[in-house]
C-alpha positions in Angstrom: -27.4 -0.2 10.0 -24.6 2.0 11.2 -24.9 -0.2 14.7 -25.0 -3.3 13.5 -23.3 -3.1 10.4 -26.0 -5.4 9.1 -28.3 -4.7 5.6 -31.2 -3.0 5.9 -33.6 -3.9 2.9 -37.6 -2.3 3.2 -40.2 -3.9 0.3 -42.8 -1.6 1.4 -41.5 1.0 4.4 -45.1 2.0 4.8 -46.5 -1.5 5.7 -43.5 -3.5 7.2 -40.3 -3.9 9.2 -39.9 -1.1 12.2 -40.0 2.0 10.5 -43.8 2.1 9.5 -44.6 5.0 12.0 -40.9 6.8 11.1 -41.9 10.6 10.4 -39.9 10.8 7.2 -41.6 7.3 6.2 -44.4 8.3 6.2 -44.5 12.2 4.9 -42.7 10.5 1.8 -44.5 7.8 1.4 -41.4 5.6 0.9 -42.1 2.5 -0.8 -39.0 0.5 -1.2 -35.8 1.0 1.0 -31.8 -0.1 1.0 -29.5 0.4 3.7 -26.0 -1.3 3.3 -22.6 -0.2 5.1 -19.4 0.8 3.3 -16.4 -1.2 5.1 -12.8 -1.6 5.1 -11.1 -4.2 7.1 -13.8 -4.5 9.3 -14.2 -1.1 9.7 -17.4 1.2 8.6 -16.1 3.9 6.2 -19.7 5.3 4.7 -23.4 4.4 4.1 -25.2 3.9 0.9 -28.8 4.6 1.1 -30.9 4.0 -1.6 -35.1 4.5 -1.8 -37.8 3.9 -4.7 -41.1 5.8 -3.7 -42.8 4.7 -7.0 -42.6 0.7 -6.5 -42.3 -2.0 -3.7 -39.5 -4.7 -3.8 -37.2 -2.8 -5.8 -34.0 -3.7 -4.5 -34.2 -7.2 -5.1 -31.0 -9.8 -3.9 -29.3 -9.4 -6.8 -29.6 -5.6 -6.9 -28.1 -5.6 -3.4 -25.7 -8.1 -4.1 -24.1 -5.7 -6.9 -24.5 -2.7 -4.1 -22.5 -4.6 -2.3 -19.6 -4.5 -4.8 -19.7 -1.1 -5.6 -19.4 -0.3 -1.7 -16.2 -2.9 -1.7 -14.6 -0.5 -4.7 -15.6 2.8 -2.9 -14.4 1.7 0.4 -10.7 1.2 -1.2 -11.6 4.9 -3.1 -12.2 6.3 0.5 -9.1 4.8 2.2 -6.8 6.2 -0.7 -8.7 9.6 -0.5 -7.9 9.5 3.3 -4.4 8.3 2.6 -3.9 11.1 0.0 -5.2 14.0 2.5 -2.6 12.6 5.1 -0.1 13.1 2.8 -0.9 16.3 1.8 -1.1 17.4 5.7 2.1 15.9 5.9 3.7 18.3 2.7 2.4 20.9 4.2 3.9 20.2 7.6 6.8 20.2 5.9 7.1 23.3 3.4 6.1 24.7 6.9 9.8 22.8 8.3 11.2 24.6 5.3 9.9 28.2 5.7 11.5 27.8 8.9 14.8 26.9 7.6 14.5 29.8 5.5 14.5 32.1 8.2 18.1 31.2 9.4 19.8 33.0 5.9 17.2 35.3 5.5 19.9 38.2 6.6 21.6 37.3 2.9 19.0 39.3 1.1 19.9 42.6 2.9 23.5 42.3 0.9 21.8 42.5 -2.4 22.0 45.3 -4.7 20.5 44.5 -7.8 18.2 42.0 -9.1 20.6 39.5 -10.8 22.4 39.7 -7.6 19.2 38.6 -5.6 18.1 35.7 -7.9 21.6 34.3 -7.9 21.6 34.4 -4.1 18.0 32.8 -3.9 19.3 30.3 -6.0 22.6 29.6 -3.8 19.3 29.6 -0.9 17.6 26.8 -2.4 21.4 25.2 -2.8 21.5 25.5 0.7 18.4 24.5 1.8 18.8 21.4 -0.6 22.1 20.0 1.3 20.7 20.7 4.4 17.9 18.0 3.6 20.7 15.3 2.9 21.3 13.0 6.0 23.2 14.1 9.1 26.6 12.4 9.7 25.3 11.5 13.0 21.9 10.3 11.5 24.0 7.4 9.4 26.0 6.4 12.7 22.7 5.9 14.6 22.1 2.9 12.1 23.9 0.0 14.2 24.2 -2.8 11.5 25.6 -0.4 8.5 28.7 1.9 7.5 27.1 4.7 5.2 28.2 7.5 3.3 26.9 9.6 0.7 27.9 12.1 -1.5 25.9 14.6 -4.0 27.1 17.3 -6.3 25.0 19.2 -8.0 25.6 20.4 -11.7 24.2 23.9 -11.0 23.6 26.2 -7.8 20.3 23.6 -7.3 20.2 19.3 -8.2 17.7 17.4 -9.2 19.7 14.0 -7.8 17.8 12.2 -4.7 19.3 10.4 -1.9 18.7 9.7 1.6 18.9 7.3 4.2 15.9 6.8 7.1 15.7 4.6 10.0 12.3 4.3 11.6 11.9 1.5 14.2 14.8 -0.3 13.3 14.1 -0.5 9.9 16.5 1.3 7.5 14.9 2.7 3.7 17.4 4.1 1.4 16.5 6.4 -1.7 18.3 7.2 -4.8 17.0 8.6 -7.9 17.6 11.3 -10.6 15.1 13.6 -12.2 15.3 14.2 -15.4 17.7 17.3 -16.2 19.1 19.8 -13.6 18.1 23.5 -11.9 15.7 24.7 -9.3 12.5 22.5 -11.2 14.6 19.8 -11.1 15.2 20.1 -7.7 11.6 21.2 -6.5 10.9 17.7 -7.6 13.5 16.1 -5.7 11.8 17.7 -2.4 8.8 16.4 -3.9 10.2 13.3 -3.6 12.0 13.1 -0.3 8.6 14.6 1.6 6.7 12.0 0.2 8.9 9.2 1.3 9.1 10.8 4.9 5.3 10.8 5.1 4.3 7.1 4.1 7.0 6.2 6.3 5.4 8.0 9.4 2.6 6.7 8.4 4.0 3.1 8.5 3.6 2.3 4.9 5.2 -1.4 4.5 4.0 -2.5 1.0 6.9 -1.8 -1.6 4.1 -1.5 -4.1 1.3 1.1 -2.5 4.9 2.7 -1.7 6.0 3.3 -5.1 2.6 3.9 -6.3 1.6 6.6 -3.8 4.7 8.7 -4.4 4.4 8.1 -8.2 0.7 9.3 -8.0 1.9 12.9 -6.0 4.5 13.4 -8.4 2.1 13.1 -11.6 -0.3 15.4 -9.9 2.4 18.0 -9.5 4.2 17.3 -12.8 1.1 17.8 -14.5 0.0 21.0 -12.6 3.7 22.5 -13.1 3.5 21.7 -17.0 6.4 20.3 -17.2 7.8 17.0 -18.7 10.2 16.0 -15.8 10.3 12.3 -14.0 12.8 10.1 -12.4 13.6 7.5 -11.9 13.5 6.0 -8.4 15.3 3.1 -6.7 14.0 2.2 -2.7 16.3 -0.4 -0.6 15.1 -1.8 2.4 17.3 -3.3 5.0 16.9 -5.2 7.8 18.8 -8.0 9.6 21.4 -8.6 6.8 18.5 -9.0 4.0 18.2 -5.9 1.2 15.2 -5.7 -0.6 15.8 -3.3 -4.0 12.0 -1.8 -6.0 11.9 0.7 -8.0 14.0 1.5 -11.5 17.0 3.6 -11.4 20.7 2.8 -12.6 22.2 -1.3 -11.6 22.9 -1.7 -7.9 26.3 -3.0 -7.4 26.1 -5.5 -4.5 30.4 -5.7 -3.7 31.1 -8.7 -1.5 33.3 -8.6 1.6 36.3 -9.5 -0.7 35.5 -7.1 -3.5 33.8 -9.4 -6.0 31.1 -7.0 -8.0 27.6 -8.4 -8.5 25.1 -5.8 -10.4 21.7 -6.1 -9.9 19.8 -4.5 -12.8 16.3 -2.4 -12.2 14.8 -2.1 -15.7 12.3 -4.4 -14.2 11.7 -3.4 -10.6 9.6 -0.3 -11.1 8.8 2.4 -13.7 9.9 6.1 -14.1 8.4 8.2 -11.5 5.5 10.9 -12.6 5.5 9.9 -16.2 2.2 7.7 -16.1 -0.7 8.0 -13.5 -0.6 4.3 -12.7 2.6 2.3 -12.3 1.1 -0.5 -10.1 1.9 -3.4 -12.6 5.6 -2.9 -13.1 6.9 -2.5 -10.3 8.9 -5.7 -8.9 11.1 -6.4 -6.0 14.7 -7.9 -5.9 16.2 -9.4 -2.7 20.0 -9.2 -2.0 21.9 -10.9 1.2 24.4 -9.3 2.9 26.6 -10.6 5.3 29.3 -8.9 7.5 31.5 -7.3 5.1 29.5 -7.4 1.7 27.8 -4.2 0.7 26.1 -1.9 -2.0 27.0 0.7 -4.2 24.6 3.2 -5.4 25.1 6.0 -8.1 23.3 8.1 -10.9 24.6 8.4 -14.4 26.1 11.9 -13.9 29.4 9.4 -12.6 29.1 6.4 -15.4 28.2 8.9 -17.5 30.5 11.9 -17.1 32.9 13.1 -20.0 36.5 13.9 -20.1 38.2 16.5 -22.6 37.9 13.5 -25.4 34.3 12.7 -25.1 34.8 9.3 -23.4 32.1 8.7 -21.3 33.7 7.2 -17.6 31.5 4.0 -17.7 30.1 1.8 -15.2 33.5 -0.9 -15.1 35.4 1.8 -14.1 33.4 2.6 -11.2 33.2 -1.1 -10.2 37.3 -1.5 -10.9 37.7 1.7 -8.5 35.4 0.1 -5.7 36.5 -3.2 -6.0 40.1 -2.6 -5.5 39.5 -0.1 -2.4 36.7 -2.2 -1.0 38.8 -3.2 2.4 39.0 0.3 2.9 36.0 2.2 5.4 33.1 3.3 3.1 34.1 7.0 3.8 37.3 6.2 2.1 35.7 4.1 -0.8 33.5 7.1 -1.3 36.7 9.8 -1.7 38.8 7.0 -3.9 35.5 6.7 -6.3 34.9 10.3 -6.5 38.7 11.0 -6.4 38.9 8.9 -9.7 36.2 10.4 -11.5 37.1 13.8 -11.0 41.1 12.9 -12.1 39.5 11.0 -15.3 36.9 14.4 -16.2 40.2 16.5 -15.8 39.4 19.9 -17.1 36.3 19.2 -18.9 33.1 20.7 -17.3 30.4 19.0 -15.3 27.4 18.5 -16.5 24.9 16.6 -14.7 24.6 16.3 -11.1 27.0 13.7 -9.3 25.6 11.1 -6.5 27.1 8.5 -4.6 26.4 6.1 -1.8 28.0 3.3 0.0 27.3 0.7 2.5 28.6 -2.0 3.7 27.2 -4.3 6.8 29.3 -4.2 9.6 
């Protein structure tokens, strides 16, 4: 069966077909007999084997024929498994990436003195580390068809806002999401996040929907083993050749055209928080947006639209799209100051409290 791929169904293994004289056949006395392959796109991913050594003709058509069902469902159970295993290869890869990254301010813990002094320079580590795993100004000029730049502040010494921008093969995936409160969990989750994306795009993933889902599924796992009650929510933007496609739910996209008109593109119903169910599958949606030369997208979490100034007014999503509207000629480096700029003249004195993330891009 495993050569041919073909069934293999005995009445009697004793009395017919070409196993009569097989050693095991007959020390068993094996009666009735089922061999039928486990396949996946053609390929053979396992072997059920079934025997009845009380009664011929057991595994009659229609037994087989539900056999053959089961071994559809498992053969997608096996591919996941295997697509799981990779993934967890590929986290381990990189914590390994990380231990090494480590290394390079190791030398800071010999300046400690005391143990408040060592946690708040582990902390101001993890900072590091974090901002170190934000894209390369050289990275984002490598992309030929886009102007990017990005921005993230975090609240405390470590974020729990996610962005980043990859380009594998001349397609281009851009992240942005926001996990639920601030601090070093907050931020573990966020690496979560970004090593996941890295992985099922090295391994070629495509489909927005096993994208979402595989990332959601890792983060549940770890949520769940952590104890904690964290999520985020997570937008994904794909570009290629003028043409962005948005899944995933996170804050509106605003799409500013090349002579500063805003369009916002909302994402309640592109996706669900990530690592708050197991299975997301059925709400998760995509959106497609057209760029041509000189339109481009805005991306933010609500530690901008919803930061405070000294009165308690919250700064609001119009004001954003008023301060990137008006400065939209501008390069997107220059957007990104003017944006941030604003903000931090409307918050004055008054203390920051969530993380702050930005991104623009604009075709070129």
């Amino acid at each position: 069966m495993a050569r041919t791929q073909n069934d293999v169904v005995l009445n009697d293994a004793t009395k017919e077909g070409l196993f009569t004289q097989d050693s095991y056949i007959l020390q068993n006395q094996v009666y009735s007999v089922l061999c039928a392959p486990i396949l996946h796109q053609g390929q053979l991913r396992g072997i059920v084997y079934l025997e009845n050594n009380l009664t011929t003709g057991a595994f009659t058509p229609e037994r087989l024929e539900l056999v053959k069902i089961i071994s559809a469902q498992a053969a997608i159970s096996l591919e996941n498994a295997q697509l799981y295993r990779t993934l967890e290869d590929k986290v381990i890869e990189r914590t390994a990436q990380l231990a090494a990254a480590n290394e390079e301010i190791s030398a800071l813990n010999e300046m400690l003195k005391s143990e408040n002094l060592r946690m708040s320079a582990e902390l101001d580590v993890t900072r590091q580390l974090q901002q170190k795993m934000l894209p390369r100004e050289e990275e984002l000029q490598q992309i030929p068809d886009l102007e990017i730049s990005g921005f993230m502040q975090p609240a405390e010494e470590v974020g729990g806002d996610y962005y980043d921008v990859l380009n594998y093969d001349g397609r281009v995936k851009i992240g942005i999401g926001d996990v639920t409160g601030h601090g070093l969990e907050s931020g573990m989750l966020m690496v979560m996040v970004q090593t996941a994306v890295r992985t099922l795009l090295a391994n070629q993933e495509t489909d927005y929907v096993k994208f979402l889902t595989s990332i959601n599924r890792t983060l549940y796992d770890n949520v769940v083993r952590m104890r904690t009650e964290k999520n985020l929510t997570l937008a994904l933007l794909d570009y290629t050749d003028g043409v962005l496609q948005i899944s995933g739910q996170h804050e509106e996209i605003i799409v500013v055209r090349s002579l500063g008109e805003i369009e916002r593109v909302d994402t309640i119903d592109l996706g669900f928080p990530i690592g708050l169910d197991l299975e997301i599958t059925d709400f998760i949606a995509q959106a497609e947006v057209q760029l041509n030369p000189g339109d481009g997208v805005v991306l933010y979490t609500d530690g901008i639209t919803e930061a405070e100034n000294l009165a308690g007014e919250q700064y609001g999503l119009e004001r954003l799209c008023e301060v990137v509207s008006k400065n939209w000629h501008l390069s997107v480096e220059e957007i990104r100051q003017m944006a941030i700029k604003d903000l931090r003249r409307f918050i004055g004195e008054q203390k920051v409290f969530d993380d702050i993330t930005i991104v623009v891009l604009k075709r070129r």
